[in-house]
TORKOL-4160 file (C-alpha; in steps of 0.2 Angstrom, whole numbers, padded with zeros to 4 digits, m for minus):
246
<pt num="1" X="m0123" Y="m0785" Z="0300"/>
<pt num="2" X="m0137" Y="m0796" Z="0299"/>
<pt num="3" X="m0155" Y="m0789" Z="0296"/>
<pt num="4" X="m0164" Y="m0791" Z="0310"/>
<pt num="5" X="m0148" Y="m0781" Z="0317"/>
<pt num="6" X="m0149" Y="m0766" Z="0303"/>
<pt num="7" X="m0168" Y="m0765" Z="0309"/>
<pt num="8" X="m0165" Y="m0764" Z="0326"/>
<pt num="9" X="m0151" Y="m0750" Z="0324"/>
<pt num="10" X="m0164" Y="m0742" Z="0311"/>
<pt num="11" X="m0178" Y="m0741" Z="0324"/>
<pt num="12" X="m0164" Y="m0733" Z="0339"/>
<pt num="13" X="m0161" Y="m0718" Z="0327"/>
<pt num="14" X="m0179" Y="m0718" Z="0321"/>
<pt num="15" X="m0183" Y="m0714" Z="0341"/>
<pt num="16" X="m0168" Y="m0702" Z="0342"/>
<pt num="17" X="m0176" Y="m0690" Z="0330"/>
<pt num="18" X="m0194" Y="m0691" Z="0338"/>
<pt num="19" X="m0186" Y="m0686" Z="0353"/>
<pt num="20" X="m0175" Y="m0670" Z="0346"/>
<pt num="21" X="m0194" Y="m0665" Z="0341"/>
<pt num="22" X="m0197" Y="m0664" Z="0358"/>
<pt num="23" X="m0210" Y="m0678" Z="0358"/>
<pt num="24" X="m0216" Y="m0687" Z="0370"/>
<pt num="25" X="m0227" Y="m0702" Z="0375"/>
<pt num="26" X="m0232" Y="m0712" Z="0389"/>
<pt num="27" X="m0237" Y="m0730" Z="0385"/>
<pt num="28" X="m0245" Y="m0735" Z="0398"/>
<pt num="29" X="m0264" Y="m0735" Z="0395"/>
<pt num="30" X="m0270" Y="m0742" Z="0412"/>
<pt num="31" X="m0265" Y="m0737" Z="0430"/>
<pt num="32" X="m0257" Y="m0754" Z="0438"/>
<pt num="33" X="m0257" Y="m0749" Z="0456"/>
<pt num="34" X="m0268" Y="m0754" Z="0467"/>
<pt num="35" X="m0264" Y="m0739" Z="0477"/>
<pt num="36" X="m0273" Y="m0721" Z="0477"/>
<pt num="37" X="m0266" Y="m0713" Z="0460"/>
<pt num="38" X="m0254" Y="m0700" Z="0465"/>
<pt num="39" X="m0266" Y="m0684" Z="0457"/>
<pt num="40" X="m0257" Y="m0671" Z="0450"/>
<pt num="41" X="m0254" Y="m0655" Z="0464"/>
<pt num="42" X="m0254" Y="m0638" Z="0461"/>
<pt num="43" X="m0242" Y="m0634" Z="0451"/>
<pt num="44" X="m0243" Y="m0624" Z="0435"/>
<pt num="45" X="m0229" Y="m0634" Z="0426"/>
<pt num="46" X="m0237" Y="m0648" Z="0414"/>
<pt num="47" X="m0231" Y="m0665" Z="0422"/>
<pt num="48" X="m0233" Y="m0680" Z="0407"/>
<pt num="49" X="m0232" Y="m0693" Z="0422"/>
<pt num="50" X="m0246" Y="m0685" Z="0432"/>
<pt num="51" X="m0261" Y="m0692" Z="0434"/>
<pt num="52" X="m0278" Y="m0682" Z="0433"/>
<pt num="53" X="m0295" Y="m0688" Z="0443"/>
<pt num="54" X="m0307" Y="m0682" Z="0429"/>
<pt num="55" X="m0308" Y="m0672" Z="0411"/>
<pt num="56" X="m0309" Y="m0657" Z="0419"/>
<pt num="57" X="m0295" Y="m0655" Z="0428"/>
<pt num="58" X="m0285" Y="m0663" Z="0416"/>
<pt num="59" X="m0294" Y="m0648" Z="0406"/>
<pt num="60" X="m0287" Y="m0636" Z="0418"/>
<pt num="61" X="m0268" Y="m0641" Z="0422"/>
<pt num="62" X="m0265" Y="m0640" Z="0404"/>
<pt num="63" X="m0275" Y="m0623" Z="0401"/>
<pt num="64" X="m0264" Y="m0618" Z="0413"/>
<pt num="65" X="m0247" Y="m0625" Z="0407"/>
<pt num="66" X="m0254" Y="m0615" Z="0390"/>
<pt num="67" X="m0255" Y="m0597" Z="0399"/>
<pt num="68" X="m0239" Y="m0600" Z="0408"/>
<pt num="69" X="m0231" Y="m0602" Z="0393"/>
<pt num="70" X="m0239" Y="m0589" Z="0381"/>
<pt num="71" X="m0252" Y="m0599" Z="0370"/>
<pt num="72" X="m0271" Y="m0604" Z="0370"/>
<pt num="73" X="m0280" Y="m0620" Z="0369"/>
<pt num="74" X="m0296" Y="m0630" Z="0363"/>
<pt num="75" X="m0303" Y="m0648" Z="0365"/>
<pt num="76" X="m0301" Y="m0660" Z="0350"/>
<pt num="77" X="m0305" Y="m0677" Z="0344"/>
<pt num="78" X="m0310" Y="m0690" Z="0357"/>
<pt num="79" X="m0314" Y="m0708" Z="0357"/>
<pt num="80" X="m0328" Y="m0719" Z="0367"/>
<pt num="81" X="m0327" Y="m0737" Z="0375"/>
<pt num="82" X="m0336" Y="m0749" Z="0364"/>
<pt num="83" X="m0353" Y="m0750" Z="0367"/>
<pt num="84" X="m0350" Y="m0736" Z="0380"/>
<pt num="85" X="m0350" Y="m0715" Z="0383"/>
<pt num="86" X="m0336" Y="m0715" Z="0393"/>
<pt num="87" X="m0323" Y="m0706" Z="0384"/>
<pt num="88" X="m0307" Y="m0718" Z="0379"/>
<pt num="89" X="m0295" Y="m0702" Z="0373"/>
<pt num="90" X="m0297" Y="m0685" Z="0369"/>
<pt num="91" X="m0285" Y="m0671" Z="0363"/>
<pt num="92" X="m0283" Y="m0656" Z="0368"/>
<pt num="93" X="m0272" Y="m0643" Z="0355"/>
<pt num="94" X="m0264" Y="m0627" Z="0352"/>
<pt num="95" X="m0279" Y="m0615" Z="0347"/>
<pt num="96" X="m0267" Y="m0613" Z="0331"/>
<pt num="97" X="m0269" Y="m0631" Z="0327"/>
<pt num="98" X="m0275" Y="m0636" Z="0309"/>
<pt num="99" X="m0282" Y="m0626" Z="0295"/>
<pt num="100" X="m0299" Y="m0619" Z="0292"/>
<pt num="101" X="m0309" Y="m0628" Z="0279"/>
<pt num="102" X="m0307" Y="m0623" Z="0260"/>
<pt num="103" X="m0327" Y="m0623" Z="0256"/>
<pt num="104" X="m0328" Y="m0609" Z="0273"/>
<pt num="105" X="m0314" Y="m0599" Z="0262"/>
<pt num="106" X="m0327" Y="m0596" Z="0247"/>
<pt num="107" X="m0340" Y="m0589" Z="0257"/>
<pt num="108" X="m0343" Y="m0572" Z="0256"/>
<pt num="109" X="m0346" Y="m0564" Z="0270"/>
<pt num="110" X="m0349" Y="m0546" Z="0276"/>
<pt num="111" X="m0338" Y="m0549" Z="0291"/>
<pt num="112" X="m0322" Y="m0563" Z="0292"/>
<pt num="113" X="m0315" Y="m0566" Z="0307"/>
<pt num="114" X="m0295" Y="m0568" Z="0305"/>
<pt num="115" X="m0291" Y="m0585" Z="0305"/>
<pt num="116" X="m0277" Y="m0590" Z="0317"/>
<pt num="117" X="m0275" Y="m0607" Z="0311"/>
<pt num="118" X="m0260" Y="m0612" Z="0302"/>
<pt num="119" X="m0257" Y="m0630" Z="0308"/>
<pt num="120" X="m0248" Y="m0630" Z="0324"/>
<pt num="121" X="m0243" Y="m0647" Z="0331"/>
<pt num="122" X="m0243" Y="m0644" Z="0348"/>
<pt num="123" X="m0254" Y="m0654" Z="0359"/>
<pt num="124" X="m0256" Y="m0667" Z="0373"/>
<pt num="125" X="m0269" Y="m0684" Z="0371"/>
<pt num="126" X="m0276" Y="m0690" Z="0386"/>
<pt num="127" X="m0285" Y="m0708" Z="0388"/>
<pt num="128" X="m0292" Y="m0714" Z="0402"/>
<pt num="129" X="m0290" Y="m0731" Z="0412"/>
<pt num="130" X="m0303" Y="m0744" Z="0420"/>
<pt num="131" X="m0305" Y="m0735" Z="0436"/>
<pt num="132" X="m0309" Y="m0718" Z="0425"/>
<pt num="133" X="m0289" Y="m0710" Z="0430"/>
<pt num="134" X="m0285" Y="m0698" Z="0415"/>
<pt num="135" X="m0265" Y="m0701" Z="0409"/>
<pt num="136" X="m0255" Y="m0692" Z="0396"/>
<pt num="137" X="m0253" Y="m0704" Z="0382"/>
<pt num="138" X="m0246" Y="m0693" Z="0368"/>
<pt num="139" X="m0237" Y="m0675" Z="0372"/>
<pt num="140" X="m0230" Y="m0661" Z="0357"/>
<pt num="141" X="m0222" Y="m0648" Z="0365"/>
<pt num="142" X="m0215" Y="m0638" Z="0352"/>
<pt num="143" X="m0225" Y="m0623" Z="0341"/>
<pt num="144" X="m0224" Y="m0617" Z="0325"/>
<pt num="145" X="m0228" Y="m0598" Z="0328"/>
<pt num="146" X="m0223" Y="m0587" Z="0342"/>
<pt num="147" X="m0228" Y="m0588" Z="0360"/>
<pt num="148" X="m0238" Y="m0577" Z="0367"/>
<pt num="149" X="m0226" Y="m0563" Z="0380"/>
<pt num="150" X="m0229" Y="m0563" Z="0400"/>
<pt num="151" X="m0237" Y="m0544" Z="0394"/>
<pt num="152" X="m0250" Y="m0550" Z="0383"/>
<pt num="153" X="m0255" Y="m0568" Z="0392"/>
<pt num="154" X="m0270" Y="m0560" Z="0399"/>
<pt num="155" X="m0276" Y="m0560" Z="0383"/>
<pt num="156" X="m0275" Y="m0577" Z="0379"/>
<pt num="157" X="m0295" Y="m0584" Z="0373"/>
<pt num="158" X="m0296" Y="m0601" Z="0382"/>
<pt num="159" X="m0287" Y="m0594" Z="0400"/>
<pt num="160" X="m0302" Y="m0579" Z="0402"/>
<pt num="161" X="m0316" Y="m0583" Z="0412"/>
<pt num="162" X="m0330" Y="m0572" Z="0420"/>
<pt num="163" X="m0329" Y="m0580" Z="0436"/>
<pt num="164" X="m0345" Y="m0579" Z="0449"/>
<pt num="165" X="m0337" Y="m0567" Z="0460"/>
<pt num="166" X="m0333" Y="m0554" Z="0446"/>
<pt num="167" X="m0349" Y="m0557" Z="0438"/>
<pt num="168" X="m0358" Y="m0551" Z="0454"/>
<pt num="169" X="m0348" Y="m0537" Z="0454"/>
<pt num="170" X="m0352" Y="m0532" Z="0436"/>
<pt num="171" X="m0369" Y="m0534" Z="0436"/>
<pt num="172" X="m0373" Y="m0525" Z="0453"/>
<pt num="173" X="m0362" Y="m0509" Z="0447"/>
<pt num="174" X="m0372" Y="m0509" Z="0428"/>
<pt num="175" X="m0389" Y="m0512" Z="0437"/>
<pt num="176" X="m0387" Y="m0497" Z="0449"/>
<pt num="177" X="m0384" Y="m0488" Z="0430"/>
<pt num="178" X="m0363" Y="m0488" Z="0430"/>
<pt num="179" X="m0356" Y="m0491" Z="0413"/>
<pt num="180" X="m0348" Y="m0508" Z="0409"/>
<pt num="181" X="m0331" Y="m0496" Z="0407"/>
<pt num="182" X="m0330" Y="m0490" Z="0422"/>
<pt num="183" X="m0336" Y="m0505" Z="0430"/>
<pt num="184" X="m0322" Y="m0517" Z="0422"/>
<pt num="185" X="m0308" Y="m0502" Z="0425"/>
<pt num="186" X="m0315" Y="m0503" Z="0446"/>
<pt num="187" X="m0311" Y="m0523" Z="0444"/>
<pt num="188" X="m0293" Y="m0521" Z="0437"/>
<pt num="189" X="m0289" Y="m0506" Z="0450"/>
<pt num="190" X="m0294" Y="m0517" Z="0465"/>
<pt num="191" X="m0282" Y="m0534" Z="0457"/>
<pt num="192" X="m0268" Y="m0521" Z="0452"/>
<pt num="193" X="m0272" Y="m0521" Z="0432"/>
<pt num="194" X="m0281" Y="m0528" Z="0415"/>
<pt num="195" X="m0271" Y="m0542" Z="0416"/>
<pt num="196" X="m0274" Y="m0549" Z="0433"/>
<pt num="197" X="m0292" Y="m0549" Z="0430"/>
<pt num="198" X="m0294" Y="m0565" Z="0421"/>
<pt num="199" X="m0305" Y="m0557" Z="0406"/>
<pt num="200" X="m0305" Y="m0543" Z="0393"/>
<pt num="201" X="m0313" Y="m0528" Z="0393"/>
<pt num="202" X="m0323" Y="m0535" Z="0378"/>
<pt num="203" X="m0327" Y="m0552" Z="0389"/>
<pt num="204" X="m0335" Y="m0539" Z="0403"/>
<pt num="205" X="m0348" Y="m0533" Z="0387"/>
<pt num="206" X="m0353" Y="m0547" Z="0379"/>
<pt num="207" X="m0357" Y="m0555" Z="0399"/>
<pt num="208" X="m0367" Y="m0541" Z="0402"/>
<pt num="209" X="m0378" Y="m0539" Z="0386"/>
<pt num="210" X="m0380" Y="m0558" Z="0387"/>
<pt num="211" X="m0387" Y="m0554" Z="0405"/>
<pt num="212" X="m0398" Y="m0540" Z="0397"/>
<pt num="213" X="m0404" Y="m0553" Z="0385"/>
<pt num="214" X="m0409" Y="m0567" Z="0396"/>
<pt num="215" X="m0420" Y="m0553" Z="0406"/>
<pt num="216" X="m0428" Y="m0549" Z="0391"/>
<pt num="217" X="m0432" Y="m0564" Z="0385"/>
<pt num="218" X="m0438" Y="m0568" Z="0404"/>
<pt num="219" X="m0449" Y="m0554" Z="0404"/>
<pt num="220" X="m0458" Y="m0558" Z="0386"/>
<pt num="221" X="m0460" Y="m0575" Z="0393"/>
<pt num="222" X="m0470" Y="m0565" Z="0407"/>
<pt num="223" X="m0480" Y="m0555" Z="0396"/>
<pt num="224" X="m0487" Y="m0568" Z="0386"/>
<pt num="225" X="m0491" Y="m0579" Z="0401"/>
<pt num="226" X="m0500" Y="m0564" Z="0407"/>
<pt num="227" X="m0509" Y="m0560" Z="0391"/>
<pt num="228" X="m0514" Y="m0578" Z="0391"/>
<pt num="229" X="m0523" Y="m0577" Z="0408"/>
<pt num="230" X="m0531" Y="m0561" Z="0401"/>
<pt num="231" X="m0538" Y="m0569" Z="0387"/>
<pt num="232" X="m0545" Y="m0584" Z="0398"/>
<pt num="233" X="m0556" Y="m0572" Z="0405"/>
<pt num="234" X="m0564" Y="m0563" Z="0392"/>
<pt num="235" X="m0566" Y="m0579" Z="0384"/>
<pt num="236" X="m0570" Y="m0596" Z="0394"/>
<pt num="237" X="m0567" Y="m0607" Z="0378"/>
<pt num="238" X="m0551" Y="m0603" Z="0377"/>
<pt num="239" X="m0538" Y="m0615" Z="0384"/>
<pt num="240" X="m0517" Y="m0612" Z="0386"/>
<pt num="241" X="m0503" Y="m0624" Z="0393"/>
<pt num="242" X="m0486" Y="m0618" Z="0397"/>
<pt num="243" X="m0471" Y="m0628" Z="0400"/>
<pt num="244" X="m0456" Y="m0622" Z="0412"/>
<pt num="245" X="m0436" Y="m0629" Z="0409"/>
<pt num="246" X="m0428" Y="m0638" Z="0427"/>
């Protein structure tokens, strides 16, 4: 057997082990067609051949894939166009991925948050074609740790979300002076359950004292425009200037 021979049947069993890792890659980096993409529909199986219209839902079919299958997620590295902010690749991985930093493990802290990395290779690269078409390029499948159970999914970090119409119901039920409790219990009565509600118990707190925050810090803005005008008119050489956010 020659060598360019020996290479070649080298390189076949190289590519047979990447793919008992459950790897997978899609080479093609721009979308040839000159027909409409075919997006990706609604399903909540994670399709390496789809093709997504933006980063965001890109974002979402994969967030979803992660739920349904009992893990959570969070964006990674990315790369830009030369001379250009359009983003060439990004990664999105397992919220398990890498490990935290050895100078963060010398701090002394009067709190630390368990830290749930502990390098897990699951995740899914995305790059982006002419036309701005997102495509799977690079796709790990398999975790290092244990999945998360159809029982506990609910709780997964990057899947909850305090979504508008929940949000409206929590803050007009603590504003007429029912607790965050029994508000959030109301919510997961009416969709049969914690975990059809999208969010934690401990998500519905932290929305609502970030709510009583902003409206404090709204009403201090208010006091001291007011005690600026007040000012003005005891004293005439005194001059103000106030500057509002879009």
């Amino acid at each position: 057997m020659d060598c360019s021979a020996k290479r070649e049947v080298e390189e076949c069993m190289e590519e047979g082990v990447h793919e008992s890792e459950r790897m997978h890659e899609s080479e093609g980096l721009v979308h040839e067609s000159e027909s409409e993409p075919n997006l990706a529909g609604n399903s909540s199986g994670f399709n390496i051949s789809a093709v997504y219209k933006d980063e965001t839902e890109a974002y979402e079919y994969f967030c979803t894939y992660a739920h349904d299958n009992g893990f959570s997620i969070r964006k990674d590295h990315h790369n830009f166009w030369p001379n250009s902010r359009k983003i060439k690749s990004k990664d999105f991985v397992c919220s398990k991925a890498g490990f935290k930093k050895s100078n963060d493990l010398n701090l002394r802290k009067r709190f630390t948050r368990p830290d749930v990395r502990i390098g897990c290779p699951a995740m899914v690269r995305f790059v982006t074609d002419e036309d701005g078409y997102w495509h799977v390029k690079k796709f790990i499948e398999s975790h290092n740790h244990e999945l998360a159970s159809p029982a506990d999914q609910h709780l997964l970090r990057s899947c909850r979300n305090v979504v508008e119409e929940k949000a409206s119901v929590l803050k007009s039920m603590t504003d007429a002076g029912i607790r965050t409790v029994d508000a959030y219990a109301y919510l997961a009565e009416e969709v049969g359950g914690c975990e059809n509600v999208g969010f934690s118990k401990r998500d519905a707190y932290n929305f609502i004292q970030n709510e009583k925050r902003a409206r404090i810090e709204i009403g201090d803005t208010n006091s001291l425009i007011q005690l600026f005008k007040d000012r003005q008119v005891e004293d005439h050489m005194f001059a103000w200037d106030v500057q509002y956010d879009d």
